[in-house]
C-alpha positions in Angstrom: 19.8 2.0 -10.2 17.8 -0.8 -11.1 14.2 -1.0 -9.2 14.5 -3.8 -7.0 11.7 -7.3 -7.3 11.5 -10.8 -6.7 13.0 -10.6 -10.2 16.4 -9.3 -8.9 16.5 -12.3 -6.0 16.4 -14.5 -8.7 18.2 -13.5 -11.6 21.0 -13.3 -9.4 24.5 -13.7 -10.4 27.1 -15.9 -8.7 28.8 -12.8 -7.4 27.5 -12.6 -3.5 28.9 -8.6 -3.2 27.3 -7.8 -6.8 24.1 -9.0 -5.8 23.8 -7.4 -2.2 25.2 -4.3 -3.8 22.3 -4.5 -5.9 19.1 -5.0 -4.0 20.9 -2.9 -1.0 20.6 0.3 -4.0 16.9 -0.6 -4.9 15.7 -0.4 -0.8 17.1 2.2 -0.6 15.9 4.1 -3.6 12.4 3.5 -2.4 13.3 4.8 1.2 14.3 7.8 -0.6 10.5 8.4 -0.9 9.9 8.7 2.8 12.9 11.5 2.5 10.6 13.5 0.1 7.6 12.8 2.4 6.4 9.9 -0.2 4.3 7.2 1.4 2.8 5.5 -1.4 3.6 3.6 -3.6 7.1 2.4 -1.8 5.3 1.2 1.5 3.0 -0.8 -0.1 5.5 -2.2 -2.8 8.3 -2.7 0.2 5.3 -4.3 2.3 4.5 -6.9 -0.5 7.9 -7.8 -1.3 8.7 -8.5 2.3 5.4 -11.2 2.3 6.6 -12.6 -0.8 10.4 -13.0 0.3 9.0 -14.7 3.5 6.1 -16.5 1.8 8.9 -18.7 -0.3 11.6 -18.6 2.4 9.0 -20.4 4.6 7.9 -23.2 2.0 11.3 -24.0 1.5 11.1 -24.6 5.8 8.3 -27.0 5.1 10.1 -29.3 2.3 13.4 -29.7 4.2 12.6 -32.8 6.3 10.4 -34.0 3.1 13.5 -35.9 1.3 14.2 -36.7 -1.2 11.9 -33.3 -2.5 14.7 -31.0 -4.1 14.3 -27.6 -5.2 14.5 -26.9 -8.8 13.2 -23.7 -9.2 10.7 -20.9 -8.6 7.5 -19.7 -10.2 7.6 -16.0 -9.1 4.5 -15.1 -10.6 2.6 -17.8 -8.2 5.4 -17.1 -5.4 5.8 -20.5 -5.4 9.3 -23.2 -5.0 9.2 -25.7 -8.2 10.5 -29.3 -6.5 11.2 -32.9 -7.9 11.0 -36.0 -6.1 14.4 -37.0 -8.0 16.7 -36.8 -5.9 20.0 -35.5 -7.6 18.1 -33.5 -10.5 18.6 -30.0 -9.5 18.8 -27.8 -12.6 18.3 -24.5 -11.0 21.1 -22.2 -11.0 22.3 -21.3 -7.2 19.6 -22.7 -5.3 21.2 -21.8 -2.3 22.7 -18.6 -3.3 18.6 -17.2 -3.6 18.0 -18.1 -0.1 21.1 -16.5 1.2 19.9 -13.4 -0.6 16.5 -13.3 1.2 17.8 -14.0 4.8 20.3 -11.3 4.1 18.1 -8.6 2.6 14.9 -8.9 4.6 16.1 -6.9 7.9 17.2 -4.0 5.4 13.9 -4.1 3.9 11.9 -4.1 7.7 14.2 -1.3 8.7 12.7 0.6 5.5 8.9 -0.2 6.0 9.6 0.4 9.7 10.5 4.4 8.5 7.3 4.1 6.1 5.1 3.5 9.1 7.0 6.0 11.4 5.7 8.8 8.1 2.6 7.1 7.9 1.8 7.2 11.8 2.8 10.9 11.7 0.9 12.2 8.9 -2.4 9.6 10.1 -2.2 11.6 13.7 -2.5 14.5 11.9 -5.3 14.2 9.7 -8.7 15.0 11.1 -11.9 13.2 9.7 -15.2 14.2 11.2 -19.4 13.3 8.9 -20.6 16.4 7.6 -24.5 16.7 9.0 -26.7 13.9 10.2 -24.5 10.3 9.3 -26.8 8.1 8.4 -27.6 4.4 8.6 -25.9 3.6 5.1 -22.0 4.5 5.1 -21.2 2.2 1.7 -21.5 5.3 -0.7 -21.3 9.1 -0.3 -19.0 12.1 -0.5 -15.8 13.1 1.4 -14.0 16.3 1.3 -9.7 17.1 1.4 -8.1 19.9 1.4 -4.5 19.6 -0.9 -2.5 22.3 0.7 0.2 22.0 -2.3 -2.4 22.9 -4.7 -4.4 25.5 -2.2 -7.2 23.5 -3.0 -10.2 21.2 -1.6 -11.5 18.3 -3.3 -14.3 16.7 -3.2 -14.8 12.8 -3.6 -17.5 10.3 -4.5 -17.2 7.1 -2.6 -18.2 3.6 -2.5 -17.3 0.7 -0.1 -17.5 -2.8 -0.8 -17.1 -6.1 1.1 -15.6 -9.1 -0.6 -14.1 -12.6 1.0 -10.5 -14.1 0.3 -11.1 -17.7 1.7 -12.4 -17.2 5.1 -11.2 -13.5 5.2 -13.2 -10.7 4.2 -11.6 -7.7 3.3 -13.1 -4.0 2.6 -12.1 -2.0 -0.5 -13.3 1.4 -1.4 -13.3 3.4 -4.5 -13.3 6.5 -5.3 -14.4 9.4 -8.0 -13.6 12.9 -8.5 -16.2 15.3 -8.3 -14.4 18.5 -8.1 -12.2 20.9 -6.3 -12.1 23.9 -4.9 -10.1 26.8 -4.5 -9.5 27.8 -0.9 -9.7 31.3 0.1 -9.8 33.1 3.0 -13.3 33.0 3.9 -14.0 29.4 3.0 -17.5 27.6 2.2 -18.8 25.6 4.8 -18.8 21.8 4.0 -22.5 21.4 4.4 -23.3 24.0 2.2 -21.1 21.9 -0.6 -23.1 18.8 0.6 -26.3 20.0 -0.3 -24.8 22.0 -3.7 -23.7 18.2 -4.2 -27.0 16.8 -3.4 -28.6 18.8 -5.6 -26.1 18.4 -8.7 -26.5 14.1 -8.0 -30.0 13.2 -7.3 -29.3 9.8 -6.9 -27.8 9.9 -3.3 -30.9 12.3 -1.7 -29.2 11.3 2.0 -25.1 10.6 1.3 -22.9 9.9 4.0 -20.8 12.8 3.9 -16.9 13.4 5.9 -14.6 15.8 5.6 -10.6 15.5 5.8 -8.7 18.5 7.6 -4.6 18.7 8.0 -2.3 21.8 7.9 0.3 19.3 6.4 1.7 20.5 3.2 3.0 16.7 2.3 2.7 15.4 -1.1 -0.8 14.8 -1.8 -1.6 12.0 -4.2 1.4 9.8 -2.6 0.9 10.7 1.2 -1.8 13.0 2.4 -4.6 11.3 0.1 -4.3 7.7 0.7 -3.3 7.9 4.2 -7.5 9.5 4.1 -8.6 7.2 2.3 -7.6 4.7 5.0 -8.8 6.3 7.4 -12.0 6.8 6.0 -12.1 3.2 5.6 -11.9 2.6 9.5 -14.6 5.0 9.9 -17.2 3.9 7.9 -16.6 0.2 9.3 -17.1 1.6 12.9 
């Protein structure tokens, strides 16, 4: 099955069934990954799509009582409608057809990112994050621990936080490093003894902000269990 995109909205063929048949298969190839306990990337790709679809479906809203604007295409790359003021030069291919699409297919595509947030709330609720030692002052950069229960492991993290501003929005992002990883055994290492093995190995954070992830899930970890820590890591060194 094709991977459903904006792509597949507009390549469309003339075929109404063809075409639902179509993006109904991609949505639900990606909701296939919340079967298999897959959060990312589906969600956010599902999440995006749905902005975009309702990004152009709403400036097509705003130029309908702007006559005599007519759409003649669509630059998907911007998310963006292509109009000419002239009023019968229409040279895009089923105009109306696209739009038809979109209205159709974006309650299919809520119903699947409403069952990526049910996962996500799930697994979230059960992932503990608690600072190893004294926090201090200066959250942007340190070390957080995971354990990957697939992989009977724990892994240890570099960190660093960063604010930047979209218009009159500013947003956080964080990045992240390997370090290492850990077997776990039965008598287990205490996360502040690894904190100061860490300190020692890096010199240049003497004091790092250090936190610790904890679940008994045994989810998939790059695709669920690690990014949903990430996130919440996020909210706690904004707090």
């Amino acid at each position: 099955m094709e991977r459903i995109s904006l792509e597949t909205f507009f390549s469309a063929e003339t075929d109404l069934e063809i075409n639902q048949y179509r993006i109904l298969g991609g949505i639900k190839e990606l909701s296939t990954a919340f079967d298999k306990k897959k959060i990312y990337p589906a969600l956010a790709f599902l999440i995006e799509l749905k902005s975009s679809l309702e990004q152009i479906r709403e400036e097509k809203r705003s130029l309908s009582g702007k006559f005599p604007k007519q759409i003649t295409g669509f630059d998907i790359k911007q998310k963006k409608i292509i109009f000419t003021v002239q009023e019968h030069s229409c040279n895009y291919k089923n105009i109306d057809h696209v739009f038809e699409l979109i209205d159709w297919a974006l309650p299919f595509i809520k119903s699947s990112i409403d069952e990526g947030i049910v996962l996500f709330d799930f697994v979230e609720k059960n992932i503990t994050l608690e600072h190893v030692g004294i926090l201090p002052m200066y959250k942007d950069e340190g070390y957080f621990m995971i354990n990957d229960n697939t992989a009977f492991e724990l892994q240890v993290h570099r960190y660093e936080c960063s604010l930047f501003s979209s218009g009159k929005e500013k947003y956080r992002a964080l990045k992240t490093e390997f370090v290492k990883s850990e077997t776990l055994k039965i008598i287990k290492r205490t996360p502040e003894s690894i904190k100061h093995e860490l300190i020692k190995e890096r010199q240049d954070l003497p004091n790092p902000a250090t936190f610790i992830c904890d679940t008994d899930l045994d989810f998939p970890f790059s695709e669920t269990i690690f990014p949903v820590a990430k996130r919440k890591l996020m909210s706690a060194i904004a707090s």
